[in-house]
N, C-alpha and C positions, 0 to 999 in steps of 0.2 A: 534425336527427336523420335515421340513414340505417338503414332495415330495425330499428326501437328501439334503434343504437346511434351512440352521438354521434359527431360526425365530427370533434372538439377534443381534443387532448389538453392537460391541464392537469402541469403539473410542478413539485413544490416545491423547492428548492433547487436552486444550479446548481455546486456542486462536481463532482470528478470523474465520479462515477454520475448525477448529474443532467443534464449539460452532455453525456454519453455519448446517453442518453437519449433528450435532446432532439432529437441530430443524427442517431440511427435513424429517430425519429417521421418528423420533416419532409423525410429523404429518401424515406422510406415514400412522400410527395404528402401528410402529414395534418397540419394545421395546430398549432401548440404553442405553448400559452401557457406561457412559463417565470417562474415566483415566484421572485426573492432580495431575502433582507432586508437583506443587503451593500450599499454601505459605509451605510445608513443607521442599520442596529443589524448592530453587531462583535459577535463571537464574543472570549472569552478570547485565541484564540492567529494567529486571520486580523487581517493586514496591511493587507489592499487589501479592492477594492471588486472583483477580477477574476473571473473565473470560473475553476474547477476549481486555487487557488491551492493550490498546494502547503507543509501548513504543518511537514511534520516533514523527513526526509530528501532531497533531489532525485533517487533513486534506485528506478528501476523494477525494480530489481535482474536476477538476469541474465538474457540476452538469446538464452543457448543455445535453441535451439527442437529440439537430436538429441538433449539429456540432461538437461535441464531442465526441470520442471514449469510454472513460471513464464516461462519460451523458449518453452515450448509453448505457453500462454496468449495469450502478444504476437500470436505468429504469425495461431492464431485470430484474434484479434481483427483484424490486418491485413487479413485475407480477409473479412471481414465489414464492412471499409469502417469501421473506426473511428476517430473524429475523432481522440481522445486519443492515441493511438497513432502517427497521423501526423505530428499537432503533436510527439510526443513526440522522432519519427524526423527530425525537421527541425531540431528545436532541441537534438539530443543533443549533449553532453560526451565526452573523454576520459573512463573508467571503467574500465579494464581489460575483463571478460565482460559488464561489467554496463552497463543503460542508463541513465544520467544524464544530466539535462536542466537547461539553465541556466532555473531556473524562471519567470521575471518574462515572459520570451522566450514561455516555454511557454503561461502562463495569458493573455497577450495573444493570444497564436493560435487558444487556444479562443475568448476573448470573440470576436475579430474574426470569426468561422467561425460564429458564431450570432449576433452582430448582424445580420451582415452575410446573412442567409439568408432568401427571400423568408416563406416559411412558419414562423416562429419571430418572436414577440412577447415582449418583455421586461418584466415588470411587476415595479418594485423596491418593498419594504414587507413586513413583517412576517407572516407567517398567526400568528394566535395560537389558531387551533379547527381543528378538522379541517373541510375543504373544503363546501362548501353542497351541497345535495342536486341540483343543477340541474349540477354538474359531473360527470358520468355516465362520466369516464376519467381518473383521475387516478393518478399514480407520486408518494410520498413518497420524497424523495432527499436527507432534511435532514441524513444523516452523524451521528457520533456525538456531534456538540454542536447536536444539537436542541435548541430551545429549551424551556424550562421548562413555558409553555403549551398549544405543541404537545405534546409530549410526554404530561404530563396527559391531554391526550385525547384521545392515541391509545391510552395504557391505560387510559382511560373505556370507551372504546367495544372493545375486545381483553377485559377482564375479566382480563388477565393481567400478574403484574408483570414490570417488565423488568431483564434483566439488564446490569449495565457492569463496568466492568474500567478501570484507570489506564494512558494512553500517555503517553509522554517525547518532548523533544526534543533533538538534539545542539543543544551550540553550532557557532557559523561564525565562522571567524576569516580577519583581514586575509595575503594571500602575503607581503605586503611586510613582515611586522611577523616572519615567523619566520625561523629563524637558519639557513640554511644551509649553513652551516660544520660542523655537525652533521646537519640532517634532509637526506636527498636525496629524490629523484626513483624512482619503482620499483614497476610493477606485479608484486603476486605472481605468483613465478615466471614475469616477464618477460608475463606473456601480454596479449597487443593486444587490445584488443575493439574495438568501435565507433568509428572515429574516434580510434584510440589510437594509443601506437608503442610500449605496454610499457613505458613511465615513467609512468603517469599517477595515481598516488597518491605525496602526501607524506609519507615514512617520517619518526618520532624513536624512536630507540633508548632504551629503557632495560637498565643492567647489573642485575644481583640486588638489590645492595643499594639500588639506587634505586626498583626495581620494589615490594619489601616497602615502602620507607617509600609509596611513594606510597599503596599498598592502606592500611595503616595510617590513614591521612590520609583515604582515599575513607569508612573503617567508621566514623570516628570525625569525618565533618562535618557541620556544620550543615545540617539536611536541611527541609522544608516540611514542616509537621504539618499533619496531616488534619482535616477536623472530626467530630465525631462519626458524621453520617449515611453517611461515607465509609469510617469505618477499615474496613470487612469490604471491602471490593469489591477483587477481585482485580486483578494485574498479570498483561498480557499476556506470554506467556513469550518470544514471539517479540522482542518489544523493551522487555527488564527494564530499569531505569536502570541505571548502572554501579556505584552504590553498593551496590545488593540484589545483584549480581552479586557483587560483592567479599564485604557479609558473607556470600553463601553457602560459602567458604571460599580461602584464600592462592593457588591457582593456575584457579582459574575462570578469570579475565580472561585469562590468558596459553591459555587453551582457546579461547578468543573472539576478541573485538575485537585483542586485542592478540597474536594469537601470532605467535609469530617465523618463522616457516618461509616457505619461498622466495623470502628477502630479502636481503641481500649488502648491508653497511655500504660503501660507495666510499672514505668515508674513514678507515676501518679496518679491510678485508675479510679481514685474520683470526683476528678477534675476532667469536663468533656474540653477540648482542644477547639477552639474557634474557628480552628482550617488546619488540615495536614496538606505538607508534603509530600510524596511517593517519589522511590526512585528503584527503578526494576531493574535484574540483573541482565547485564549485557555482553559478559563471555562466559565459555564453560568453567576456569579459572574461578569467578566469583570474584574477582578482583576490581570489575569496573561496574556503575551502577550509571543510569543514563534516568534522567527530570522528567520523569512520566507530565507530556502535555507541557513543558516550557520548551517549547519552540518560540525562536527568538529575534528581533531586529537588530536588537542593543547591540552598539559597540564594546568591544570584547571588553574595554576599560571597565564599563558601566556594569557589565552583566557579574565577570569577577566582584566587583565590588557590593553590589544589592544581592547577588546571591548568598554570599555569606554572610549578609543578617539574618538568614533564614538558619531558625535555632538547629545544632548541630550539625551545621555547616559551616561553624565559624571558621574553621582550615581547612575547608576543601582544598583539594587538588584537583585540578583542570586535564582531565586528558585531551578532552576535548568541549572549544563554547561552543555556542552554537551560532546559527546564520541565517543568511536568507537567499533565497533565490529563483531565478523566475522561470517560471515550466511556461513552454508550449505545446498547443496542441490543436489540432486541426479542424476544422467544422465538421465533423465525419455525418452527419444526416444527411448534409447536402452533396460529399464527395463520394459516397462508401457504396456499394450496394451490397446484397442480402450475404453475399459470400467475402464480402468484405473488403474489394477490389475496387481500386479508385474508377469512379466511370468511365472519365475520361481517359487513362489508362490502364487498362485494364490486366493488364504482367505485373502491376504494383498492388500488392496487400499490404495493410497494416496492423499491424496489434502494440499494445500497452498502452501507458500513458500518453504516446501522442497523439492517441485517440479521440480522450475524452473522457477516462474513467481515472479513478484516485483512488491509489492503493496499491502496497505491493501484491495481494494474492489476486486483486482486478486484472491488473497490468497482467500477470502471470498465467492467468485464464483465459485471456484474451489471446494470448501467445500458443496457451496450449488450440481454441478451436482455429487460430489461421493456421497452425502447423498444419493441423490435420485438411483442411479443406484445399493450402497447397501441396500435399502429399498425395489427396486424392485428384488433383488437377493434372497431376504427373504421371498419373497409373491411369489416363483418361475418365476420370470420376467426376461428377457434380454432387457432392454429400450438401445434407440437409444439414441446417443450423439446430446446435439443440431444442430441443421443445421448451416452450417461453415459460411453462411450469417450473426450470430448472433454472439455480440461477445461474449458472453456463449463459443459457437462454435468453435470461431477463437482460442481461450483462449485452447481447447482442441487438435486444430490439432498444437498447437506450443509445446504443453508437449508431444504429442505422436509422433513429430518430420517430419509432414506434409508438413512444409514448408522446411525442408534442403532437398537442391538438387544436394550435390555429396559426395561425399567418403571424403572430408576433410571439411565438414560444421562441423561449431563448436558451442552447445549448449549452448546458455548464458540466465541468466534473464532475462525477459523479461516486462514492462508494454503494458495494451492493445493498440492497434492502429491501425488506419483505416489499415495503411500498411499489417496488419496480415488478412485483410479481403480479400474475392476476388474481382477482380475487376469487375464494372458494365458498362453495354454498356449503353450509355446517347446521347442522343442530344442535344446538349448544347447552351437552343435557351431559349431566356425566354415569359412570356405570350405573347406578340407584336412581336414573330420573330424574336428578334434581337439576335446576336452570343452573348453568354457569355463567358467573357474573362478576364487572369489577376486573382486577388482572388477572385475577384467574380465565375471564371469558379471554382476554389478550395470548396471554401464555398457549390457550387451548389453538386457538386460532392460527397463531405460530406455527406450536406442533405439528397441525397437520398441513400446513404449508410446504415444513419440511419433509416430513414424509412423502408427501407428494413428489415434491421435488427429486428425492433419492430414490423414488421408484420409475419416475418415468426418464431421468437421466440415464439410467441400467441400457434402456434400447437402441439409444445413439452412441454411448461408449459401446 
């Protein structure tokens, strides 16, 4: 014990918020004991025994840091030394704007960056209660498929019930098994990102009459029934399956996942395609490609079979279908305060998705500011939460429930975005005096959203 505060941090889970974490704590100088119950008890939908494995998309999505909320984010987080981040920027993908990372690649760099780290202790096995009284710093990081146990009694000890919501997964399919005699090579509207050269998404066209039958086929398939305790619990809007997408009406999906715009058929450029397909690369290899946006309920029979009427899919190979499954996550407005410490108990912190935010670089940010705030609780500190200009920031006053403003706001999910930031006073003129207007005024607005953001994040990193 140092000045009555422990000088250990304790850490449950080591997915992405946790494994973020962990790598704050122990460059802090403060010692970290890290809890996973991987591979010795599986989860539903993790594969491995890795750390921070990624189990749904391989995409950190995009990467803009002048016009993007989520660009902004990355960036933060690079200036704050974050592990995820790094690994992420080492092991990225062609993706067009966006950051994709071959994942196996990915979650091996995190395990190896925290095995391998003198101040970080790895203790694998189950918590089934909330942590013993003699652990006096501890971050819950168990993600939205907390276990049954824990869980329980962290709404024993909260007095409040928690809220979830259903996530989906895409399938991943084999390159060598799709037709490219039909799908080509093509990022929207040619644009390079990362490691790209402006092909790096697999297009298949669908014409009209292929596009209705396929909806037809997505409303009317064998889909997984819920059990009773489940049917209320909402889907996240950000990533519906593709089925609820479809019955919400005939041209949704072509609004979505599938719209055709800034795509160009090579082998029949002039005929425009009534709806694409996308499917982005998923390991360094270039061997697996993964359903940009068909995340999925369908019985694995159903999805096999409707997928491959989608043209130049007609032999796919299945590495992987996809799924569903149901995140929870805790009412943090009402349980959390400003340092992110349960009220009521106050030795418990939390970060990631059992939070209340969605997304793997959310979850991972979230991870990175409790590290630091229990690292500094350890060295006798009370640090400041980043400045709400940042979206670190933004990210903090949405879990401590900042932005609800009345007696019946209702805490959901959340991904970052400018929306969560506050607003900036602008003149909205550009270098010649002329008004900026239209998206152009949007785009300007942005801009210096993020600029702000990356200037005034500098002070708290």
């Amino acid at each position: 014990m140092k000045n009555g505060k422990t000088n250990k941090v304790h850490i449950i889970g080591a997915g992405l918020a946790g494994s973020e974490a962990a790598w704050q704590v122990a460059q802090a100088g403060v010692s970290v004991v890290l809890h996973e119950m991987r591979p010795e008890v599986q989860t539903a939908v993790h594969q491995s025994g890795g750390f921070a494995e990624l189990v749904c998309s391989n995409s950190f999505r995009s990467d803009d840091a002048t016009g993007n909320a989520v660009g902004v984010l990355h960036e933060e987080m690079r200036r704050a030394n974050s592990l995820i981040m790094a690994c992420a920027d080492t092991h990225k993908l062609p993706a067009g704007g966006a950051l994709a990372v071959d994942r196996e690649l990915f979650s091996d760099a995190v395990s190896k960056a925290l095995h391998d780290h003198p101040l970080v202790t790895v203790e694998y096995g189950e918590i089934t209660g909330l942590p013993p009284s003699d652990w006096g710093n501890v971050i819950i990081a168990t993600g939205p498929l907390t276990t049954p146990a824990l869980a329980e009694a962290i709404l024993e000890a909260s007095g409040e019930d928690a809220l979830a919501f259903f996530d989906a997964i895409a399938p991943i399919i084999y390159k060598d098994s799709i037709d490219f005699d039909i799908a080509w090579m093509q990022s929207r509207y040619d644009k390079k990102g990362p490691g790209g050269d402006g092909a790096d998404y697999i297009n298949c066209p669908l014409d009209q009459e292929q596009y209705e039958t396929f909806i037809e086929a997505l409303v009317n398939s064998d889909q997984t029934e819920f059990r009773d305790w489940e049917k209320d619990t909402p889907y996240f809007e950000s990533c519906l399956p593709i089925e609820v997408m479809a019955e919400r009406g005939p041209q949704t999906l072509r609004w979505g996942p599938m719209k055709p715009v800034g795509l160009t058929n090579p082998h029949n450029p002039t005929v425009k395609a009534h709806a694409i397909v996308q499917l982005r690369q998923d390991n360094a290899l270039g061997t697996l490609y993964n359903m940009v946006g068909f995340q999925t309920k369908m019985k694995y029979g159903s999805q096999a079979e409707i997928f491959k009427t989608i043209p130049g899919l007609e032999n796919a190979v299945f590495a992987r279908l996809g799924g569903i499954h149901r995140n929870t996550f805790i009412n943090s407005p009402k349980l959390l305060n400003d340092q992110l410490q349960m009220t009521a108990r106050p030795n418990l912190r939390f970060a990631g998705q059992i939070m209340g935010v969605e997304g793997y670089v959310e979850s991972a940010a979230l991870g990175l500011i409790t590290g630091r705030m229990a690292a500094a609780q350890a060295q006798g500190n009370t640090p400041p939460a980043p400045p709400l200009t940042t979206a670190l920031g933004a990210l903090v006053h949405h879990v401590t429930g900042g932005y609800m403003t009345g007696p019946k706001a209702k805490f959901q999910p959340m991904n970052i975005n400018f929306g969560l930031f506050p607003p900036i006073e602008l003149d909205y003129k550009d270098e010649d005096g002329n008004r900026i207007r239209g998206k152009n005024k949007t785009r300007f607005r942005k801009s210096k959203l993020a600029e702000r953001a990356l200037r005034d994040v500098m002070g708290w990193v």
